[in-house]
BAFI-3210 file (N, C-alpha, C; in Angstrom, 3 decimals, decimal comma, padded with zeros to 6 digits):
// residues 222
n [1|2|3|4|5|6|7|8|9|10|11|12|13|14|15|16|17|18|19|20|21|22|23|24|25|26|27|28|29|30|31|32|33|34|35|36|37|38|39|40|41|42|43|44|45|46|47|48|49|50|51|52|53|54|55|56|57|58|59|60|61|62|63|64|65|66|67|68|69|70|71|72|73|74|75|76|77|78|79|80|81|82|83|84|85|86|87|88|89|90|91|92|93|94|95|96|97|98|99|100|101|102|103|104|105|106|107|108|109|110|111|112|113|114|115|116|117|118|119|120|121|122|123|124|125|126|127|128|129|130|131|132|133|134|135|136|137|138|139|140|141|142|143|144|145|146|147|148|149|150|151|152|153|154|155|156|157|158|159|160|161|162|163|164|165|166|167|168|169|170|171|172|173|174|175|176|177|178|179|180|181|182|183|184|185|186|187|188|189|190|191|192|193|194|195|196|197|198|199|200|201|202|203|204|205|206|207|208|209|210|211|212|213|214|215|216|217|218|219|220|221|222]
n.u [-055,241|-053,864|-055,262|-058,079|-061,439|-061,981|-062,276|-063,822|-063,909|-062,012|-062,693|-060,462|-059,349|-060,779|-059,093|-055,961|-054,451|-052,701|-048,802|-045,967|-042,827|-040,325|-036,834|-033,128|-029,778|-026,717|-023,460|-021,237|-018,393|-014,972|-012,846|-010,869|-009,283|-007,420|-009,358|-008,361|-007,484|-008,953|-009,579|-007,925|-009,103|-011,753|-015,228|-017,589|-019,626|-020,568|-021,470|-022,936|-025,256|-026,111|-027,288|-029,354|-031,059|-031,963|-033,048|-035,916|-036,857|-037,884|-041,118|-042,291|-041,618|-042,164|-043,982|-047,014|-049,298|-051,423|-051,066|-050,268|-047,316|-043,914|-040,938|-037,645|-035,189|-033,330|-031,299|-027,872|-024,503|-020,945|-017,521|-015,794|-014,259|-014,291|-012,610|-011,771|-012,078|-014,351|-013,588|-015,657|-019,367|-022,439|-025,535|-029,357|-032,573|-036,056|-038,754|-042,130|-045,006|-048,152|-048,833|-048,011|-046,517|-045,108|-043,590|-041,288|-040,813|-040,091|-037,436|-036,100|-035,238|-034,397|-031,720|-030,280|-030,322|-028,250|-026,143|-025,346|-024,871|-022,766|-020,722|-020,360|-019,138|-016,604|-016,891|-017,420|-019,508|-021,902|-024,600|-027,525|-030,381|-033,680|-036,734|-039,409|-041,987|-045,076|-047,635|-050,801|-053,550|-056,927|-059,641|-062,415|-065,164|-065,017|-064,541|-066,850|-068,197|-067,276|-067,580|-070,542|-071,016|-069,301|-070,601|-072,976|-072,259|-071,043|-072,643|-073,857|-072,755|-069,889|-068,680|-066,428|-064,929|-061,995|-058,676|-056,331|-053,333|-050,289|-048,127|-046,381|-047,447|-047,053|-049,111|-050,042|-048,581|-050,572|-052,110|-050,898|-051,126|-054,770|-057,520|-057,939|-058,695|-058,450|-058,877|-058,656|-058,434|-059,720|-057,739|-058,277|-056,588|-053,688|-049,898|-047,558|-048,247|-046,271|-043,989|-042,026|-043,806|-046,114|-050,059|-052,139|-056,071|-058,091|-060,584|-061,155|-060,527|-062,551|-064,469|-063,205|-063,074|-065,773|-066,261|-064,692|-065,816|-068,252|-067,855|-066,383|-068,579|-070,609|-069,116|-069,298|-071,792|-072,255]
n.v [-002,274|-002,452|-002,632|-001,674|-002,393|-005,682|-006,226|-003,876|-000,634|002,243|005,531|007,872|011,363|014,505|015,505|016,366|013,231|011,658|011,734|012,997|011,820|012,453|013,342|013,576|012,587|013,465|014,345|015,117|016,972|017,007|017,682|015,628|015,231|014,621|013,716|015,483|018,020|019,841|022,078|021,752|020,353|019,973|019,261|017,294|015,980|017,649|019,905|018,530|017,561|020,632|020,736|018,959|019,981|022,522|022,016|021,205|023,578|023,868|022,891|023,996|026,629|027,689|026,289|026,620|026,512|023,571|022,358|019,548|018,374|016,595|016,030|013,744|013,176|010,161|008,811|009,251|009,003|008,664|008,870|006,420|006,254|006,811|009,045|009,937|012,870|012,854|012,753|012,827|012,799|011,298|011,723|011,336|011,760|011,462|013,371|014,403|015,990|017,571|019,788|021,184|023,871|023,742|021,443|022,569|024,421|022,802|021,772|024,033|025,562|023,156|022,978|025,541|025,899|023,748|024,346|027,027|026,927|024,768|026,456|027,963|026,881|025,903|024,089|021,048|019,836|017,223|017,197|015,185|015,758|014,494|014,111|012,208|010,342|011,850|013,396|011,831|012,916|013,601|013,133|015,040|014,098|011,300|010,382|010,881|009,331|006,854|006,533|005,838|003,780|001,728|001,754|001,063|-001,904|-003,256|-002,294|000,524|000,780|-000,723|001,370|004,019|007,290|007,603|009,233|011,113|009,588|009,382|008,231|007,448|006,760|005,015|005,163|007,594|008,721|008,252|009,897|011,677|011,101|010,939|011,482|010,615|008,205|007,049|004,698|002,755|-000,957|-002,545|-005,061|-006,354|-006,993|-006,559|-006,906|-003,963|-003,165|-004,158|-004,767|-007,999|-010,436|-009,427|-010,292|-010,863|-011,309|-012,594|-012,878|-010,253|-009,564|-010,960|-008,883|-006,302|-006,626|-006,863|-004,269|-002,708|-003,923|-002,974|-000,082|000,017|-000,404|001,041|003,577|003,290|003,343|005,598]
n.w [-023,089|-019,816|-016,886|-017,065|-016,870|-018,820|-021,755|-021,876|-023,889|-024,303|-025,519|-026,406|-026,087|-028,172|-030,205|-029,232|-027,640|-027,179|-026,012|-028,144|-028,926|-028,076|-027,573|-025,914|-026,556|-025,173|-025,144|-022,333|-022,287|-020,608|-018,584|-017,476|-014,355|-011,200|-008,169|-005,877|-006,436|-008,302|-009,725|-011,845|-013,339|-015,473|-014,284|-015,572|-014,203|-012,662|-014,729|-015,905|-013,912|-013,504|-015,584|-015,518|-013,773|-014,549|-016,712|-015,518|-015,468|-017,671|-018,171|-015,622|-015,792|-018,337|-019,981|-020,583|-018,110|-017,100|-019,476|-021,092|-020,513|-020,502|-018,938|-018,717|-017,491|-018,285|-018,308|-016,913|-016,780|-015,626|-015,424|-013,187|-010,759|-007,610|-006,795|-008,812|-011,076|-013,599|-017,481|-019,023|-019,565|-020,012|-020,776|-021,280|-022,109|-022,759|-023,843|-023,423|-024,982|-026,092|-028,260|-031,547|-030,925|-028,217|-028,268|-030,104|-028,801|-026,213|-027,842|-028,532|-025,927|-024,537|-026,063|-026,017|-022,972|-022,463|-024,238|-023,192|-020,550|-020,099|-021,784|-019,554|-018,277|-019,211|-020,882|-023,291|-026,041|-027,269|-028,827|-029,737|-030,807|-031,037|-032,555|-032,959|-032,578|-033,523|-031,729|-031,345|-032,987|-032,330|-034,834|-034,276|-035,290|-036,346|-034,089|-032,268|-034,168|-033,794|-030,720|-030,549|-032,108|-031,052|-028,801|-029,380|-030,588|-028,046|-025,950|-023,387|-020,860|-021,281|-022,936|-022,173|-021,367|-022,288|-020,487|-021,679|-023,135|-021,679|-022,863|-025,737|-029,620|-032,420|-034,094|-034,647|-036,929|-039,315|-038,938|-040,752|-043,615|-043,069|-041,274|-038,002|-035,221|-032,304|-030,252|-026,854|-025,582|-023,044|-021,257|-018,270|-014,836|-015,279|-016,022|-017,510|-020,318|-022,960|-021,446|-020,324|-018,863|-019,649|-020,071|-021,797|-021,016|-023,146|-023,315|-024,234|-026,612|-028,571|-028,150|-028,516|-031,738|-032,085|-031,757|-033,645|-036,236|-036,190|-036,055|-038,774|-040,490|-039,634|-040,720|-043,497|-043,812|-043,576]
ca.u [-054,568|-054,224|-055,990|-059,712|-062,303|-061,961|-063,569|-064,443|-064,027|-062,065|-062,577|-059,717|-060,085|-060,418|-057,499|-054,285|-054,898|-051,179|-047,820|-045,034|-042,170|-038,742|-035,742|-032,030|-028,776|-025,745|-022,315|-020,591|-016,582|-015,032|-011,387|-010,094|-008,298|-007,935|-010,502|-008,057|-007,188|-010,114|-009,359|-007,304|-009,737|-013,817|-016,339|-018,822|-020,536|-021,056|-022,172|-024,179|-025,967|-026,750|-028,051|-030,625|-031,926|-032,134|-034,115|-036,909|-037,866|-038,788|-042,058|-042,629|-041,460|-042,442|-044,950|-048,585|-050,104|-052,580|-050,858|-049,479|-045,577|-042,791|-039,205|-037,241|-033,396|-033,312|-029,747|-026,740|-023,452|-020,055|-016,356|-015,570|-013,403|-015,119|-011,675|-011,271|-013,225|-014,172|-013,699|-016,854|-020,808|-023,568|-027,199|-030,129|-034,085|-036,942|-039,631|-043,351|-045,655|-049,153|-048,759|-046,601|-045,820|-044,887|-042,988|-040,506|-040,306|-038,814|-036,263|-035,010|-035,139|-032,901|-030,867|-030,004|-029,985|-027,128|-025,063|-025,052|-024,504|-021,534|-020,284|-020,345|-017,869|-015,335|-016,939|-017,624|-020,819|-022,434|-026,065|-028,207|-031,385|-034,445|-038,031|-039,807|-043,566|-045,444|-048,790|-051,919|-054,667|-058,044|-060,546|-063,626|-066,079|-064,440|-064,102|-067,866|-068,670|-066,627|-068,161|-071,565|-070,578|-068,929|-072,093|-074,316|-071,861|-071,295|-073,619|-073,558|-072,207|-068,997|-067,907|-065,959|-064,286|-060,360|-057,890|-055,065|-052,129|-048,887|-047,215|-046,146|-048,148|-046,692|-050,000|-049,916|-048,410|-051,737|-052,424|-050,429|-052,496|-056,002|-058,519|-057,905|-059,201|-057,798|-059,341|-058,340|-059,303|-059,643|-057,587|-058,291|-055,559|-052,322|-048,795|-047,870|-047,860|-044,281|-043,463|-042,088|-044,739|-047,652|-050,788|-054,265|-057,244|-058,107|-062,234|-061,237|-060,342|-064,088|-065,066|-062,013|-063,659|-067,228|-066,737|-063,946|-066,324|-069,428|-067,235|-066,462|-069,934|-071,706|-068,478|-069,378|-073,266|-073,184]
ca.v [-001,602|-003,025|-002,242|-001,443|-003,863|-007,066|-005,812|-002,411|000,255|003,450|006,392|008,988|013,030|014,956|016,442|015,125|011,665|011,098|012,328|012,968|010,463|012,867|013,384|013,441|011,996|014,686|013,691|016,906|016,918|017,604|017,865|015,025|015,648|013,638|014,841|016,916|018,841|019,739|023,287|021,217|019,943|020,541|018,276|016,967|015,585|019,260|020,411|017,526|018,416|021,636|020,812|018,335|020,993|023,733|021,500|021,538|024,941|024,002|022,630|024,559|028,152|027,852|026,000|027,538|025,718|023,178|021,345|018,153|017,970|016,456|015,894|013,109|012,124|008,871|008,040|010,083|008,161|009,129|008,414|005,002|005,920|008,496|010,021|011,014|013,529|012,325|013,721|013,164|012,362|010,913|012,056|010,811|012,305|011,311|014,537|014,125|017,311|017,530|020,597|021,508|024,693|023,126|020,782|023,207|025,532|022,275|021,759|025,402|025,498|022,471|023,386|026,417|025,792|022,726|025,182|027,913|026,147|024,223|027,143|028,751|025,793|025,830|022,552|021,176|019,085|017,354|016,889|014,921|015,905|013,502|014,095|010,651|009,804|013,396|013,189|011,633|013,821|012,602|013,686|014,787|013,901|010,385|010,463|010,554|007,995|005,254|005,680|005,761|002,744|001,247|001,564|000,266|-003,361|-003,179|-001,751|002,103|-000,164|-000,910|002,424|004,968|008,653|007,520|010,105|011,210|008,664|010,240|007,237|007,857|006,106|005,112|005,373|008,934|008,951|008,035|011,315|012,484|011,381|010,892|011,556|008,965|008,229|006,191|003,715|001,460|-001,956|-002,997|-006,474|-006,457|-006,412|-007,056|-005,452|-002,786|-003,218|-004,209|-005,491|-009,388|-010,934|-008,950|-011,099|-010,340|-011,725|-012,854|-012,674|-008,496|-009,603|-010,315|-007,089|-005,692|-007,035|-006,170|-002,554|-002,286|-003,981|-001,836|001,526|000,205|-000,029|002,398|004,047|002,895|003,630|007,226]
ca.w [-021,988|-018,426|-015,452|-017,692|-017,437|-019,496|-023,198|-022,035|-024,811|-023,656|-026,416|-025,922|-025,882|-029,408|-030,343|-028,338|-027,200|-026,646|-026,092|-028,312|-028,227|-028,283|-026,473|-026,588|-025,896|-024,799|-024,289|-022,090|-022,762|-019,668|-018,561|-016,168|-012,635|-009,764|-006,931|-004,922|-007,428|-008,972|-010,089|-012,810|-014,742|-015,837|-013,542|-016,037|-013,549|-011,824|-015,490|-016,292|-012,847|-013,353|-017,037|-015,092|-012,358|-015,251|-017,724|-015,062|-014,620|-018,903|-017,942|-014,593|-016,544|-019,583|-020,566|-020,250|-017,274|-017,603|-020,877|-020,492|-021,127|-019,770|-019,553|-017,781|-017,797|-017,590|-018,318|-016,216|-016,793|-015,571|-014,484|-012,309|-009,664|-006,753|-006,229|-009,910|-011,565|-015,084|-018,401|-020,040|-019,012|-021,396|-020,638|-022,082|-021,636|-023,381|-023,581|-024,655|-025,433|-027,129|-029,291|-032,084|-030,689|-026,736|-029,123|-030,626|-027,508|-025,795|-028,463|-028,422|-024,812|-024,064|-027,094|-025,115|-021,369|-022,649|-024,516|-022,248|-019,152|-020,791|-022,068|-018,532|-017,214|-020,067|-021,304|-025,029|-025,626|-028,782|-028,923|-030,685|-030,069|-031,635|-032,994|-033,381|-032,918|-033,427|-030,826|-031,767|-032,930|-032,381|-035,206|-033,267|-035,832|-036,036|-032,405|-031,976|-034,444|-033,050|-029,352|-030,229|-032,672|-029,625|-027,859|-030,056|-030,323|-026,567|-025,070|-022,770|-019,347|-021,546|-023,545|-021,089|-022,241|-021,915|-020,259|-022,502|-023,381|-021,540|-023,765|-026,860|-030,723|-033,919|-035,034|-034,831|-038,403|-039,881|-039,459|-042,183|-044,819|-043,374|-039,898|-036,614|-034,224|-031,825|-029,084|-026,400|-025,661|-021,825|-020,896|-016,836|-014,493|-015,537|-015,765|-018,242|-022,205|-023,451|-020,139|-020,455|-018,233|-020,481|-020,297|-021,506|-021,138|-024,656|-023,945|-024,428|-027,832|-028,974|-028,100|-029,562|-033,262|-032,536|-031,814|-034,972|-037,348|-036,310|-036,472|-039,997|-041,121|-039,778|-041,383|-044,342|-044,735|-043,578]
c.u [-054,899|-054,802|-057,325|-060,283|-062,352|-062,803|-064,190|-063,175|-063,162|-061,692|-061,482|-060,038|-060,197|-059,535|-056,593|-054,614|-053,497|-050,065|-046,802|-044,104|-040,718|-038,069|-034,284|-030,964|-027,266|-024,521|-021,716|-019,330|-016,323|-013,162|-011,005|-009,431|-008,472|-008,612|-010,140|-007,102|-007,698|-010,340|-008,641|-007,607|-011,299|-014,552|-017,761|-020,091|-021,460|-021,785|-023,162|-025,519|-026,602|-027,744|-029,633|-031,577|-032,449|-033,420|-035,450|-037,586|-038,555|-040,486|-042,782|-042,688|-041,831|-043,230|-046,274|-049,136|-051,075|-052,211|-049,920|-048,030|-044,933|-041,459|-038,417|-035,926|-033,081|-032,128|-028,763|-025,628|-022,210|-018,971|-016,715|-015,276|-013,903|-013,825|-011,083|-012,730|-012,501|-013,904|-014,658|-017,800|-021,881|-024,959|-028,243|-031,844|-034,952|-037,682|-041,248|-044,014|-046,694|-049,415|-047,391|-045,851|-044,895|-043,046|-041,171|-040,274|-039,319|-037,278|-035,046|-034,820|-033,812|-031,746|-029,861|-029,502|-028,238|-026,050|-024,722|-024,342|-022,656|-020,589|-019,601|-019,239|-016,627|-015,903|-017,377|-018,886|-020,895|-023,609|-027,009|-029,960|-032,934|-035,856|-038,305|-040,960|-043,947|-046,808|-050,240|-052,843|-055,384|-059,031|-061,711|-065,190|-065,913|-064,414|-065,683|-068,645|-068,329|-067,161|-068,957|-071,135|-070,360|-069,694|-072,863|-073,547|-071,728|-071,873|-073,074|-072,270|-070,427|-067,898|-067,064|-065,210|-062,917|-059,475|-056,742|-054,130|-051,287|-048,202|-047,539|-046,990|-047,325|-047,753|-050,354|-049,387|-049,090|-052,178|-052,363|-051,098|-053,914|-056,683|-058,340|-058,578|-058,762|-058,072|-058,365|-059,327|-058,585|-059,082|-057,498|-056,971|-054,350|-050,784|-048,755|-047,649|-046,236|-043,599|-043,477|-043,533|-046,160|-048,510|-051,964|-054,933|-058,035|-059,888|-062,445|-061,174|-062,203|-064,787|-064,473|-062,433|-064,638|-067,389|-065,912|-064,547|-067,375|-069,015|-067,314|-067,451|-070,642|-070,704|-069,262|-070,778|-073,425|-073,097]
c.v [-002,315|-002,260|-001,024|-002,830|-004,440|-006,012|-004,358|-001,714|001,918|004,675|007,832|010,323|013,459|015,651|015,745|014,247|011,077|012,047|012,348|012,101|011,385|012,466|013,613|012,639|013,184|013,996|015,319|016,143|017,773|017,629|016,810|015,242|014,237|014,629|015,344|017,773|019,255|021,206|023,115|020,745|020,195|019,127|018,322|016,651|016,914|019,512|020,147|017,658|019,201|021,675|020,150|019,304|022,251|023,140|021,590|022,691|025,070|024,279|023,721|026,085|028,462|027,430|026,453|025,989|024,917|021,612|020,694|018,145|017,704|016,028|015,078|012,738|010,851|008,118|008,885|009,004|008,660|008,595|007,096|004,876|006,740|009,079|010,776|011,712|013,310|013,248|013,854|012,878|012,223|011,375|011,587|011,135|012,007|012,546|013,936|015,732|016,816|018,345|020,985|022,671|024,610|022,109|021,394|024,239|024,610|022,232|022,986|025,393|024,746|022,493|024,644|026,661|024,506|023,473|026,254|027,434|025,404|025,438|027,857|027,737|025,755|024,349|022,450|019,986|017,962|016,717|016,163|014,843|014,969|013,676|013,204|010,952|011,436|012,551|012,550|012,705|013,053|013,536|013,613|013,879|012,324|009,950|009,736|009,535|006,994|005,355|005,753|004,189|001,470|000,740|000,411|-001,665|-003,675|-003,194|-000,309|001,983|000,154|000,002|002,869|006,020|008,152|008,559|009,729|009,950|009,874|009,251|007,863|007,078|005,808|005,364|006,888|009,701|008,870|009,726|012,053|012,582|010,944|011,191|010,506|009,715|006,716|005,902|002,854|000,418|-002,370|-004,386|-007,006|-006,293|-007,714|-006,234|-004,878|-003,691|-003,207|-004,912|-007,761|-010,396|-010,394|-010,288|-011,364|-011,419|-011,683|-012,621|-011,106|-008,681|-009,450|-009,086|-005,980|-005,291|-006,182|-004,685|-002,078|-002,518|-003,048|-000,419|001,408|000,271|000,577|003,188|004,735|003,787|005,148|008,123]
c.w [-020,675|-017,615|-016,190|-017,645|-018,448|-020,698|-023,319|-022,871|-024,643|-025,285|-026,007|-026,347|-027,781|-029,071|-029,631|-027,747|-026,835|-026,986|-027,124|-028,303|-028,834|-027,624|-026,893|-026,211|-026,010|-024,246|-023,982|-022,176|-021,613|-019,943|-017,319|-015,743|-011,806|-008,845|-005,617|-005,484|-008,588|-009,837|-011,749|-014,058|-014,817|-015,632|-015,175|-015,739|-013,509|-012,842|-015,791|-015,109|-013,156|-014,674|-016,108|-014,538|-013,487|-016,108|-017,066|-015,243|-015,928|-018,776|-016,578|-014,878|-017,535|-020,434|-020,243|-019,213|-017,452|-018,983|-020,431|-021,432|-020,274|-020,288|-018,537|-018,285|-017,320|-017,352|-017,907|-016,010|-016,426|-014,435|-013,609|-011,541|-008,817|-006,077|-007,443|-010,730|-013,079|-016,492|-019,232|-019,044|-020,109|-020,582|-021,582|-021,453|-022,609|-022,630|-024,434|-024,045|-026,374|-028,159|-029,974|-031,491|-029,298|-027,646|-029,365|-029,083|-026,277|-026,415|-028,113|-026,898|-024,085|-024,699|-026,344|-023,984|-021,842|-023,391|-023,646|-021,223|-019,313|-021,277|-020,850|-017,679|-018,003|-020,583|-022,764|-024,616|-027,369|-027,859|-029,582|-030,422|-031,327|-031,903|-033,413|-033,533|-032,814|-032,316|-031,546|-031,856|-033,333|-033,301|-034,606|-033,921|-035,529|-034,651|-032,012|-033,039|-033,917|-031,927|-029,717|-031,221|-031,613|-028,546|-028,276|-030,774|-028,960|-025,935|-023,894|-022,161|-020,084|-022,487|-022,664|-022,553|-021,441|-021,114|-021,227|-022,640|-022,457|-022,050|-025,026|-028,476|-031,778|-035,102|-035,322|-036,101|-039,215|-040,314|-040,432|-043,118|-044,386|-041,807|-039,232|-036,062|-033,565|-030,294|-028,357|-025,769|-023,829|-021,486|-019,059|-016,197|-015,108|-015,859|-017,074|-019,151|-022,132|-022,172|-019,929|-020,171|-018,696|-020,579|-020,163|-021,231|-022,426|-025,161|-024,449|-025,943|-028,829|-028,968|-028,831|-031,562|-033,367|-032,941|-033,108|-036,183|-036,984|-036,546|-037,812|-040,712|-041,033|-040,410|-042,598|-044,795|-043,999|-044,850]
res [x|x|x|x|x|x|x|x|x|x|x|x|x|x|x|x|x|x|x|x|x|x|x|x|x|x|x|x|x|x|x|x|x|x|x|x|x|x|x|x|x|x|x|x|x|x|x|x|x|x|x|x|x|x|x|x|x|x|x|x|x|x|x|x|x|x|x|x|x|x|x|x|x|x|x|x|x|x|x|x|x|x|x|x|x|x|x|x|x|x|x|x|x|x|x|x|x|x|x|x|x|x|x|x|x|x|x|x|x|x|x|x|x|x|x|x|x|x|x|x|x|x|x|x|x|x|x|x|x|x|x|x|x|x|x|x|x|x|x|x|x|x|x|x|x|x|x|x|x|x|x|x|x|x|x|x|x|x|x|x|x|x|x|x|x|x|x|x|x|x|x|x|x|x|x|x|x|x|x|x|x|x|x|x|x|x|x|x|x|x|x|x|x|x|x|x|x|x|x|x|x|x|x|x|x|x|x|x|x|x|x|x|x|x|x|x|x|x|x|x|x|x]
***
């Protein structure tokens, strides 16, 4: 991960260690007009609007304070001309959440606020709404072997307690069949992961080894 000291060790929380990786994509079905005569046909835009401003109050209304979730629309597409009002609009939001139950209370939620709302304009919709990466869970037991592990190839100076992921894991499927635990490895500064211009510092790598083979053996001989 960027911006951790070179080789330093960061052990993330037990239990949720990262977000979720949902979301959806929504096309609303509108009715095209030209835009002075707007009584004529169903603003997608307008609907698609009010879907955005509603989806907020998810997180702000409804989720128990304190727990990390969110919800962002990242994609709002519509009509070409700014004197005609369009007949459709595509939307697109990625959501992450650390519990199953946060999880499912988004689904129904935006499932809901997007039919209603649509409903309330004369508009038609389809939805496809997406469950991908489920959240990392960090076994605690696991958890605390690997930093003291960590330690003891490292040294104290170079462990740290991580803050949560708000990015999403694929390794989070591990879970299914067996206990994680899931570390990051410090490459100094540089820009984000996945980002073209990515470019560690390769002495993080050594450290990277030491602390993965000593987890595995003290693994091993307890």
């Amino acid at each position: 991960m960027p911006n951790f000291p070179v080789g330093h060790v960061g052990v993330l929380p037990d239990g949720a260690a990262s977000t979720t990786s949902d979301g959806f994509y929504l096309t609303i079905k509108g009715k095209g007009s030209h835009g002075s005569m707007p009584q004529l046909g169903i603003d997608p835009i307008v609907v698609g609007a009010e879907i955005v401003s509603a989806l907020q109050t998810i997180v702000s209304r409804k989720v128990t304070p304190g727990e990390m979730a969110v919800i962002s629309v990242g994609k709002f597409q519509s009509g070409d001309a700014p004197n005609v009002i369009a007949d459709k609009a595509e939307l697109g939001a990625s959501i992450g959440t650390t519990t199953d139950s946060t999880r499912k209370l988004m689904e129904t939620r935006v499932k809901s606020i997007v039919e209603n709302i649509t409903k309330a304009h004369g508009a038609a919709y389809e939805l496809d709404y997406i469950l991908s990466y489920p959240s990392i869970q960090n076994d605690k037991a696991l958890n605390s072997l690997a930093k003291q592990s960590a330690i003891t190839a490292l040294g104290q100076n170079n462990v740290f307690d991580a803050p949560l992921m708000t990015a999403s894991e694929d390794f989070s499927y591990y879970r299914q069949v067996a206990p994680v635990c899931f570390l990051t490895l410090g490459i100094g500064k540089s820009v984000a992961n996945h980002h073209p211009k990515f470019n560690l510092d390769e002495d993080a790598l050594e450290s990277g080894v030491k602390a993965q083979v000593q987890i595995i053996l003290d693994y091993l001989n307890q």
